[in-house]
N, C-alpha and C positions, 0 to 999 in steps of 0.2 A: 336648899336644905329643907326636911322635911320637920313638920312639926308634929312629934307622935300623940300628942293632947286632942288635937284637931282630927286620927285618922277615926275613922270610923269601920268602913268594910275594907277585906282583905284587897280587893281590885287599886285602893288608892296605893297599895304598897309598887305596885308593879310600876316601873319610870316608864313615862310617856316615851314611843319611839321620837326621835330627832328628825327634822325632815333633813334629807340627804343633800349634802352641798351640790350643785352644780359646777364644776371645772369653769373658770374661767374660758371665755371665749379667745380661742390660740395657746391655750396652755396644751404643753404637750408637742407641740408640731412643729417643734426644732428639731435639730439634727440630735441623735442619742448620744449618750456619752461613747460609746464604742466607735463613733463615725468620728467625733470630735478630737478623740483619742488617734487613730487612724492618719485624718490629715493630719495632724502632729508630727507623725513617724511612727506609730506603733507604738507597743507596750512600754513606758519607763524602766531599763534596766536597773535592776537595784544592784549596786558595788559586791564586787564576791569580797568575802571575809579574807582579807591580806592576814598574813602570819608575820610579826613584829618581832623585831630582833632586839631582842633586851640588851643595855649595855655591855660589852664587851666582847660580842658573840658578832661575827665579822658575816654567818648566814644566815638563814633560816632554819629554824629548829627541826627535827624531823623528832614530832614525837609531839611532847608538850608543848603550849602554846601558851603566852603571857598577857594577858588581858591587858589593855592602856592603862586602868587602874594599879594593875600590878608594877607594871614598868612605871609609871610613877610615884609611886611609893616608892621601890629601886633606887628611883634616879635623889629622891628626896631624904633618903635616908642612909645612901650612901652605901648599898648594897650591891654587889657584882658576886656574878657567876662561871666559873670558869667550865670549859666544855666537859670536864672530869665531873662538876658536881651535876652539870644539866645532864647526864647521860646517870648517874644515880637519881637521879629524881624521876627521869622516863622510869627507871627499875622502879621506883617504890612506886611510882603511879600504878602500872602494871601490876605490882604485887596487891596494891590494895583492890584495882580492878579484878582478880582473879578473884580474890576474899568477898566480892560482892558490893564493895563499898559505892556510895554516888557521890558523897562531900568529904575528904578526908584534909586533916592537918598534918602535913608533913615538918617535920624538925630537925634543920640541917645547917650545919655551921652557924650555930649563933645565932637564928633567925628559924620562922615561921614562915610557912607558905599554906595557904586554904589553897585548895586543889578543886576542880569539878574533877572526878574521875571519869565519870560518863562524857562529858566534852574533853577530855585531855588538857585542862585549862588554870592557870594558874590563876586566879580570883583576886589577891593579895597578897603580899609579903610585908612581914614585922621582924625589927630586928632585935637583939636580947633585952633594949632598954624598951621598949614597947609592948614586951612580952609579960612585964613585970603587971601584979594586978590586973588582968585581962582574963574574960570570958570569952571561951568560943560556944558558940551555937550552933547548932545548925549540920553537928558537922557529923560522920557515923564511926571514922575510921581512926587512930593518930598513925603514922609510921614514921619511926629515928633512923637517922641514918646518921 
């Protein structure tokens, strides 16, 4: 720390250069992480995003997709989906995606569902007693169905 009482000319403001570290002797002259990577087997495959079958739906959805979060709130709160209302929800996703939307609240049977539109992606589900005194954020769109 400098003491400004003590500078005198403009030169004392300027900080002394540092003298430059030296590398330790044999730093460096291991194998690189890409060689190390290599013997290993190659690049670590990162998992593909599996599509989740929320309660009562016997495949995979072709359309929207239910986040673990979602499916657990679902499973926690006693909510199921029959393939009638999941093929209205692809439609209001869709509708709201045309309208431009990225975070929409859909309202269906009794229940809430936060959507990503842009991911086709269910976020979470609340059901009417959850719904009571609650704020959404975040969100651009609603769509009833």
């Amino acid at each position: 720390m400098v003491d400004l009482k003590k500078i005198q000319t403009f030169d004392q403001l300027i900080p002394q250069q540092q003298p430059k570290v030296k590398p330790e002797v044999g730093a460096g002259t291991g194998p690189s992480f890409k060689d190390t990577l290599e013997k290993l087997g190659g690049p670590i495959a990162t998992p593909q995003a599996s599509q989740v079958v929320p309660p009562g739906l016997t495949k995979p959805l072709e359309g929207v997709k239910f986040s673990n979060h979602a499916i657990e709130r679902m499973s926690t709160r006693g909510i199921n989906y029959s393939p009638e209302d999941i093929s209205k929800l692809n439609d209001a996703v869709s509708r709201a995606a045309a309208k431009g939307s990225k975070d929409s609240l859909v309202l269906m049977n009794d229940s809430a569902l936060i959507v990503s539109v842009k991911n086709k992606t269910v976020v979470t589900v609340m059901d009417k007693t959850a719904l009571k005194e609650n704020v959404f954020t975040n969100i651009d769109s609603t769509v009833v169905i």
